[in-house]
N, C-alpha and C positions, 0 to 999 in steps of 0.2 A: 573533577577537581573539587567539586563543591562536597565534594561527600568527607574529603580531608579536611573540611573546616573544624577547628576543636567547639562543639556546640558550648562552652565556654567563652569563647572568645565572639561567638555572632554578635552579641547586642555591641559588642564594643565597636566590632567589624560597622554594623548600623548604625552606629554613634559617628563614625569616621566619614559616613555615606551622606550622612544629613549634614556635617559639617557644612564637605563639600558642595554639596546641593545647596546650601544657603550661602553658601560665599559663589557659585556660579548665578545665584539670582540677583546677589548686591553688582556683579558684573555686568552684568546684560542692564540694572537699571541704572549705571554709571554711562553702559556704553550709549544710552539713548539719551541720557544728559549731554553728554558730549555731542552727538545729532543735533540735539536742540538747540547748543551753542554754536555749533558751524552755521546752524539755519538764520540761527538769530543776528549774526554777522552776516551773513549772505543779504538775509532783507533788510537790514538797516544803513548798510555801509560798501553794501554791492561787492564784497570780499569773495571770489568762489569758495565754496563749501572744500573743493578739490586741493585749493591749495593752503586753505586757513589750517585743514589737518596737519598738512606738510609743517606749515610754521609753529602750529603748537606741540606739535612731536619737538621738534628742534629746540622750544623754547621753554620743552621740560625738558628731553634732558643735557642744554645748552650746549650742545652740540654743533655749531655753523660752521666752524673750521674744517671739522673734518665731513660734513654734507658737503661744503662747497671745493673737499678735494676728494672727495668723491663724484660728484659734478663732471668736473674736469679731465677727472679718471675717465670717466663714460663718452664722453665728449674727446677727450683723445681717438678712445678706440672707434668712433663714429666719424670721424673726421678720416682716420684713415684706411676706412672700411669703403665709406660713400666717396669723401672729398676726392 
């Protein structure tokens, strides 16, 4: 496959690579920001880290209604799988 690349087109191909590669690093140092604020609420305010994620997913993208009927959903089918 690599032999079809138009040798024209590599550096751009390259230019696209490295985008990528520096938008997957700005990721990974967002996702350890996000660590540190779960942590940071865990030690100051005894919040689990486990479920501080759950609340700030939801509370970006303001989503409770339908978490909490999805909840429900799950909780249906558990109720009448075990109950």
């Amino acid at each position: 496959m690599a032999n079809f690349i138009n040798p024209d087109d590599k550096q751009k191909i390259q230019n696209i690579l490295t985008e990528i590669s520096n938008s997957m690093t700005r990721s990974e140092a967002e996702a350890d920001y996000i660590k540190e604020c779960l942590l940071r609420m865990e030690d100051e305010f005894g919040l689990p880290k486990k479920y501080m994620r759950k609340v700030a997913r939801i509370f970006h993208k303001q989503n409770i209604s339908e978490e909490q009927a999805n909840f429900e959903e799950v909780s249906d089918i558990y109720e009448s799988i075990v109950g």
